[in-house]
Legacy VTK file of the C-alpha trace (Angstrom):
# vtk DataFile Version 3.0
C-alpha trace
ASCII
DATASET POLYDATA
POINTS 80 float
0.000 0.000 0.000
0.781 3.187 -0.875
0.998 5.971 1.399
1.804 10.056 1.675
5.213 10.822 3.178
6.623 14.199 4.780
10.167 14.696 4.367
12.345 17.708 5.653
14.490 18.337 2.881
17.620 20.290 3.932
19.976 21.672 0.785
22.812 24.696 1.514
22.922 26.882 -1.391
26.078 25.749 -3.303
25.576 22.299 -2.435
24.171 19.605 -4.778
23.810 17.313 -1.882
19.896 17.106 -0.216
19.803 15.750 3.507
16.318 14.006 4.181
14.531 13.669 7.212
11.376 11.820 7.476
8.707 13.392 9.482
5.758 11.108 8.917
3.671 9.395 7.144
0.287 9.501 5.965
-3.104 7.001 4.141
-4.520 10.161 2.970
-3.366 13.215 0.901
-5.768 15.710 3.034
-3.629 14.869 6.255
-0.172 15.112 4.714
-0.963 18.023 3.036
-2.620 19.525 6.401
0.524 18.661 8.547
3.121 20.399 5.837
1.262 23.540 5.757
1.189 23.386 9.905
5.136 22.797 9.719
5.647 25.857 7.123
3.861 27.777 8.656
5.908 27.402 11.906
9.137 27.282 9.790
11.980 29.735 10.458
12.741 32.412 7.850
16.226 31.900 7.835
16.470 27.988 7.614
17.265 26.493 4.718
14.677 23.450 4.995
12.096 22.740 3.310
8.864 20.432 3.607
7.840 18.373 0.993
5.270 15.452 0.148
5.749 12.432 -2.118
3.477 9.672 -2.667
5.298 6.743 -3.094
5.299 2.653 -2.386
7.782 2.275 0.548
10.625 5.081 1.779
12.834 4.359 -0.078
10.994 4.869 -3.339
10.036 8.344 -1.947
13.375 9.366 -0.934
14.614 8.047 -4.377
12.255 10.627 -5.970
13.171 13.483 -3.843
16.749 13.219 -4.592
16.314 13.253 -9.037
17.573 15.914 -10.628
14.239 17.334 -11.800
14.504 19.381 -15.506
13.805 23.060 -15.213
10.377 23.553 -17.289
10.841 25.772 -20.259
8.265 28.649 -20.048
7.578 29.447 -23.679
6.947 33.486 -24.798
3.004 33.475 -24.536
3.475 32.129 -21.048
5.532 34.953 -19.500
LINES 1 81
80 0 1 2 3 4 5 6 7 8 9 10 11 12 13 14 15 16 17 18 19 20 21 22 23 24 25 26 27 28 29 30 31 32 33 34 35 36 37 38 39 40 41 42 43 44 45 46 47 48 49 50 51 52 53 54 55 56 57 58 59 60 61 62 63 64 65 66 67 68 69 70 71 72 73 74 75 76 77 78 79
């Protein structure tokens, strides 16, 4: 079963490397996404974390996802 996890993700500018720390876990996407906004919210301004959801089949298939080097999306003229 599949399930909704909360990760801290912690990157220093500079640095390619992400540290993960798992917060929980969650059945439903209404309680993750509940619990992340409650945890930015209370975030500092000045740390360098941030909160992020990922539904996946087991932790290590979510942190696997968190740590791919995502594309940047090309924003076409009309879109600007």
């Amino acid at each position: 079963m599949a399930f909704y996890y909360i990760y801290k993700v912690t990157q220093i500018p500079g640095s390619m490397i992400k540290q993960l720390e798992k917060v929980e876990q969650h059945e439903k996407y209404k309680d993750a996404k509940t619990q992340v906004r409650g945890l930015r919210e209370n975030q500092p301004a000045d740390e360098y974390s941030m909160y992020r959801i990922m539904f996946a089949e087991n932790e290590l298939e979510a942190e696997e996802k968190l740590q791919e080097k995502r594309e940047e999306q090309i924003i076409q003229e009309w879109e600007k």
